[in-house]
N, C-alpha and C positions, 0 to 999 in steps of 0.2 A: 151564695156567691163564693168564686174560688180564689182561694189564699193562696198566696208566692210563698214558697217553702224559703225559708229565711236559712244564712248558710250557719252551718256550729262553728261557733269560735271558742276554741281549745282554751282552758281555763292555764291562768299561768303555772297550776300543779302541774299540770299534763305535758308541758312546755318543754319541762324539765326533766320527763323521765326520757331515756334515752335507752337501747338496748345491747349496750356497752357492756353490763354486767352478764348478760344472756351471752354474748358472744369471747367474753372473756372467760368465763368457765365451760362453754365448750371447747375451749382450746386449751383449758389448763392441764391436760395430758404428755402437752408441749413443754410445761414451766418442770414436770417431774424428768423428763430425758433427757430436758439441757440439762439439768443438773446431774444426774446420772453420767451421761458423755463427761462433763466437767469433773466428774470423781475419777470416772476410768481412767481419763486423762492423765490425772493427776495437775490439771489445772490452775486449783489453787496455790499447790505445794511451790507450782516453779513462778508466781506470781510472787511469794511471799520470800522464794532466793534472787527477783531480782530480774526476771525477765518477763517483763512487765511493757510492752507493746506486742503488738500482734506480730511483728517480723521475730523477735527473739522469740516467744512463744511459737513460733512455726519450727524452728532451730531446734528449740527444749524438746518441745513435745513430737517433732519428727513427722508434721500435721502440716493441712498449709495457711499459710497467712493470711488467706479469705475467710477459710475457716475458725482461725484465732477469732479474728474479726468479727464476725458474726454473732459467733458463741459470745464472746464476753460482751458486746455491746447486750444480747439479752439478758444477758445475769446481770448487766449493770442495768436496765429496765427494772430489773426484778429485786435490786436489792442487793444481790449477793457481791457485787462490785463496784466500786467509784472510775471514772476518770474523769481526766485532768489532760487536756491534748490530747496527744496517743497513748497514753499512760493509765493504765490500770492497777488498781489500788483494791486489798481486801476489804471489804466492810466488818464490822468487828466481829458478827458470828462468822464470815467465812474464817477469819482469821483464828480461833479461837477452835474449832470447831471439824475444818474442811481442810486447814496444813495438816499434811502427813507428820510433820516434826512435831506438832502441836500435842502435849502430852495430854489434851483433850479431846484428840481427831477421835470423830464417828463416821470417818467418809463410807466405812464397808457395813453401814446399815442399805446403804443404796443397794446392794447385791441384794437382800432378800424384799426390802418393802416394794422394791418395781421387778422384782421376779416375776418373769412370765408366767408363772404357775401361780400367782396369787392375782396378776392382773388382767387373767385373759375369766376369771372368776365374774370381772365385772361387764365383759362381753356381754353375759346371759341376766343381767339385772334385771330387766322388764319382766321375764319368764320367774326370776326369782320375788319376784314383788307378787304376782301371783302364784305364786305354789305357798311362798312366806316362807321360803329357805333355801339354799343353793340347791339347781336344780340337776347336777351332780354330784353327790359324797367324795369326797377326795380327801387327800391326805389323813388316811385312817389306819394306813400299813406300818409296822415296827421301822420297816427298813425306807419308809421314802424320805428321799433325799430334799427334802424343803426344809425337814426339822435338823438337820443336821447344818444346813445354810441358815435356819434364824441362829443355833449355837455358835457359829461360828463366826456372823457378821453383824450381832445384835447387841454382843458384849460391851460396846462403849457407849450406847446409847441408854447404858440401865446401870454404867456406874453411879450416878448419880442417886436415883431411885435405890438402888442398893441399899447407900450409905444412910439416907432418908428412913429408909424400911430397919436399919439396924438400931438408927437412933429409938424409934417408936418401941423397939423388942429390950432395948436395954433399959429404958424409963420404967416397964414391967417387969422387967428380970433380969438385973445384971450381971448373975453368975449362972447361965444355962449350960449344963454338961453335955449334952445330949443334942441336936435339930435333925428330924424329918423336912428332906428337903423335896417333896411332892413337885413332879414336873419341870426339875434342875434346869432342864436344857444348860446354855451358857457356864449354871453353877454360878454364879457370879452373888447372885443373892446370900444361899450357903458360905460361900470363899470370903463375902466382906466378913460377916458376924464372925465366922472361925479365924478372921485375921484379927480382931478386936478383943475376940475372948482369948485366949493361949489355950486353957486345955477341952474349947469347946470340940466333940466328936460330930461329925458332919456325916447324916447317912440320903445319900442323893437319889432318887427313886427319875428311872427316864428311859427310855429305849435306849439299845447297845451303842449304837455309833452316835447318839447325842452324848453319853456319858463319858466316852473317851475323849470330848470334846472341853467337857467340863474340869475332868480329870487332869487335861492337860495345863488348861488353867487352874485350876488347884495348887500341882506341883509351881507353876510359875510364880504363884503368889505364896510359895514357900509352907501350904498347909497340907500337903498333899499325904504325908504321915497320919494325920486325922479325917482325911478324905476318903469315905468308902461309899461303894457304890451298889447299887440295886435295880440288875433292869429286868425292864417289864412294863405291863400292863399297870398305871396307878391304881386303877379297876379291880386288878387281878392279884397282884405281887402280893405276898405276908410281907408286911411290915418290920414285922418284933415288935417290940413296945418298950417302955421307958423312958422315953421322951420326954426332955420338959418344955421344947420347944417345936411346934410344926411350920413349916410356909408352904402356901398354896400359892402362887406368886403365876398370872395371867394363864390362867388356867378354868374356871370357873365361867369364863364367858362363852366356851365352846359349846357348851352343855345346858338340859333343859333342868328347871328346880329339882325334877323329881330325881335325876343321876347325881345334881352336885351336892343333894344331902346326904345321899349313899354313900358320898367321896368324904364326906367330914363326917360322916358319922363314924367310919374306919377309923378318919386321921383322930378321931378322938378316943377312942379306943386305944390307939397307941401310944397315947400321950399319960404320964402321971398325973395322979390329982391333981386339978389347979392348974393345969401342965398348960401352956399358953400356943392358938392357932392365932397365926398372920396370914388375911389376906388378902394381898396385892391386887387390886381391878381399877381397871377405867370404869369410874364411878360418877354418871351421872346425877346431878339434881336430879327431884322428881318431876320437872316439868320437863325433863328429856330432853332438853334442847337446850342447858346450859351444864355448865362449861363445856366451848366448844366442842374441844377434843374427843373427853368421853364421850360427848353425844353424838358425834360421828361417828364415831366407832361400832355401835349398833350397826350401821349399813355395812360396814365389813364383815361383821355376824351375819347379817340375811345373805350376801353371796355366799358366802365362804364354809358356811354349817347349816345344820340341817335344825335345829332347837336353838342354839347360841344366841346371847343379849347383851348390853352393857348395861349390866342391874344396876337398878337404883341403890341407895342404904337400904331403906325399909325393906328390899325385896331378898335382897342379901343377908339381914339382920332374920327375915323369917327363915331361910334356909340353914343357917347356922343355930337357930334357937331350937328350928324341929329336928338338928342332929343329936343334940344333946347339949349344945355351948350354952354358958353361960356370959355376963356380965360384955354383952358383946357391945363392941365401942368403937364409933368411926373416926379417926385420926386421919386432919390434912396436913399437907404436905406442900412443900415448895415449888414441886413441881405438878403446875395446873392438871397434866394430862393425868394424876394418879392419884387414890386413895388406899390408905389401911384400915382395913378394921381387925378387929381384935371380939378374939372370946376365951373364955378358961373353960375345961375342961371340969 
């Protein structure tokens, strides 16, 4: 005898899922250019002197008032803004953060992390998810101009990190004469420690037009008489030796185990006995999927390089222990997206 097919009645879990989340991160593409636009702008700057509706903001910024409009009603969706009437209000990272006066503005990270040459990388994601590595090499040249734009626009967003990375280096050694600064870019790392020590010697290893970049911050931060430089290939360059401090500071993730022991086994080589390597990585747990940050950051590795990872400790602890380090030691830090570890020589 034949059965009435009885209809499904969606359980109250099912009710509730919604594909809200699906549709919001295909469009989160949109949440990185308003804020981008809103930097170019300069935005936040003339919010936080006071012209603060969309008709003065059209005045300030020389924009039109629809456009005022628009823009900051989605950065106030997103966080980055309040209002109150017609009025717009910074939330306290823009404020803190995205005023140009703000002696903590990082607005000119925006110029390299949504650089076209890093974001059209993820164009070919599917193609790189099967090959398991960008499926064009790029940015491998002394002179291309990407690493010249992370020196240039990265600098504020790694004072922090700097200061962090210095504290960890001085707990181990508070009088270092000497730092290999492997893969300077910025220099900013090198520049905190040489401003803390007085007679610490700064030797910055980086291609030509990153190191003029670092150079220049150097001299701004008043060390630039202890600020010497070394370019080239990290790969390639002679060192010297005597070092009783090295930094490998985000560099290590482009590269597959077997190059970045080659890299430490040099830097230790140049180092004195004892002589102490720092290195700066987005350092996931081992379950790869915490903390955020780092474990995103892997996926920037599969577009972006062709071996590149965000190593675990243990994976990074094996690569430093097979270069020759010793006593190697992970120190966290304040800021979620970053780890130190630590080896002696």
């Amino acid at each position: 005898m034949a059965t009435t097919p009885q209809p499904r009645v969606p359980s109250p879990q099912q009710e509730t899922v919604t594909p809200v989340k699906i549709f919001n991160t295909l469009n989160a593409y949109k949440q990185a250019q308003a804020l981008k636009a809103a930097i170019e702008l300069d935005l936040f700057t003339a919010i936080a002197e006071g012209f603060d509706t969309a008709e003065k903001l059209a005045l300030r910024l020389q924009a039109s008032a629809r456009g005022c409009r628009i823009l900051c009603d989605y950065l106030t969706v997103d966080g980055y803004l309040s209002k109150q009437g017609d009025r717009y209000l910074l939330a306290p990272e823009s404020a803190r953060f995205l005023d140009r006066n703000s002696p903590a503005y990082l607005g000119s990270a925006a110029h390299f992390l949504v650089h076209p040459a890093l974001t059209s990388d993820f164009s070919a994601l599917t193609e790189c998810v099967k090959k398991g590595g960008t499926v064009e090499p790029k940015h491998l040249e002394p002179d291309d101009p990407i690493w010249t734009a992370f020196a240039r626009n990265m600098a504020p967003l790694i004072r922090m990190p700097a200061m962090a990375l210095a504290d960890v280096v001085l707990a181990q050694h508070p009088s270092p004469k000497r730092l290999l600064d492997i893969a300077a870019g910025h220099g900013l790392f090198g520049i905190t420690l040489a401003a803390r020590v007085p007679k610490l010697e700064v030797v910055a290893v980086d291609w030509p037009s990153v190191l003029k970049v670092a150079s220049e911050n150097a001299s701004q931060s008043g060390v630039s008489y202890r600020y010497n430089t070394l370019p080239g290939s990290a790969f390639k360059v002679d060192y010297g030796g005597g070092y009783d401090v090295a930094f490998v500071t985000g560099f290590l993730h482009h590269f597959d185990a077997e190059m970045n022991e080659s890299l430490l086994e040099k830097v230790r080589r140049a180092l004195v006995p004892g002589g102490l390597v720092a290195v700066l990585e987005f350092v996931p747990n081992e379950d790869r999927v915490s903390p955020p940050e780092p474990a995103q950051f892997a996926l920037t590795m599969l577009a972006e390089t062709q071996a590149g990872d965000a190593y675990t400790f243990p994976e990074l602890k094996q690569m430093m222990e097979n270069s020759g380090l010793k006593q190697v030691t992970l120190h966290e830090l304040a800021i979620p997206m970053f780890r130190v570890i630590t080896g002696r020589a």
